[in-house]
C-alpha positions in Angstrom: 19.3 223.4 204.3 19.5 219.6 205.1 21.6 218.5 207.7 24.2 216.4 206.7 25.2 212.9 208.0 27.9 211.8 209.4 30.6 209.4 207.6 31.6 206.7 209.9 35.1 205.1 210.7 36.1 202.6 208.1 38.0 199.4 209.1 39.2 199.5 205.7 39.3 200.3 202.1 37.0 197.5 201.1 34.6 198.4 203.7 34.7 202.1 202.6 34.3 201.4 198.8 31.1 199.1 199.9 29.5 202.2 201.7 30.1 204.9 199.4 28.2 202.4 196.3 25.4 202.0 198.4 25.3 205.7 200.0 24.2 208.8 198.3 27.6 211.4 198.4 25.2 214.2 198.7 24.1 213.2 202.2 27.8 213.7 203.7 28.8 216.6 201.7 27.3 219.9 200.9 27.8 220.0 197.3 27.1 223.6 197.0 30.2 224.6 199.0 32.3 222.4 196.8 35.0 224.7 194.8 35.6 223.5 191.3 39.5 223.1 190.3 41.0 224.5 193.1 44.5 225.3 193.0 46.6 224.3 195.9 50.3 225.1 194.2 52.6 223.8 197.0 51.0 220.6 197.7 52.3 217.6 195.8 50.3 215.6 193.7 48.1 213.1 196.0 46.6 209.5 195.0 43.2 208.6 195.2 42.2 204.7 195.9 39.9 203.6 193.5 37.9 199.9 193.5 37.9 197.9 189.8 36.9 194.8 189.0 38.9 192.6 186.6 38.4 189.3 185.1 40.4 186.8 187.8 42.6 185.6 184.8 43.7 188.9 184.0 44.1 189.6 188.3 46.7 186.1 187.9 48.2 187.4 184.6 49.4 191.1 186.1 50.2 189.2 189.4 52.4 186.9 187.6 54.0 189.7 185.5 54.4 191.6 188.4 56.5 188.5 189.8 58.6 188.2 186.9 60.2 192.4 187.3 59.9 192.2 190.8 57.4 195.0 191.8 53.8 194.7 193.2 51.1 194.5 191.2 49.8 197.1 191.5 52.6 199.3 191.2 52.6 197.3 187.8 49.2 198.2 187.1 49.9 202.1 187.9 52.7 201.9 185.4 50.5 200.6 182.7 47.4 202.9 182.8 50.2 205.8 182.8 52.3 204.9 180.0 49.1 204.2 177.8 47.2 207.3 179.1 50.5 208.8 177.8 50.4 206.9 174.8 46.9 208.2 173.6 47.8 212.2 174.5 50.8 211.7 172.5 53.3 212.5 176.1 51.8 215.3 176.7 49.8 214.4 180.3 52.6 214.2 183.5 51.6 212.3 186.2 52.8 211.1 189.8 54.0 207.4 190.2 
């Protein structure tokens, strides 16, 4: 069994996005332990922070769109990859906002 590092402090998300695509997972987590699908029934639905990269015109597009109905951007963005997620499964996927 190979002993597993351990994963430092982060100052932030960029920082932490940085590591994990230039660090192998499988040396922080013991994969063979990991439980597929498991059901947690009373805990709410929880967000997972995610890094994209987007043309800088489309960035300035959302940001301004975002101005214009008075919510952040990415709020904005959050509301569009759900209703079209929910547009190609016909309304049958729920998600959290």
């Amino acid at each position: 069994m190979k002993k597993l590092k351990q994963i430092p402090k982060f100052k932030n998300e960029n920082e932490e996005a940085e590591f994990w695509a230039t660090h192998d997972s499988t040396d922080y987590f013991d994969i063979s332990k990991a439980m597929v699908n498991p059901s947690f029934p009373n805990l709410k639905l929880s967000t997972k922070t995610i890094t994209i990269r987007i043309p800088e015109s489309l960035l300035e597009s959302l940001k301004m769109l975002a101005n214009k109905k008075d919510v952040p951007y990415q709020s904005l963005v959050k509301m569009f990859l759900d209703e079209k997620v929910k547009e190609e499964f016909g309304s049958r996927v729920k998600h959290a906002h």
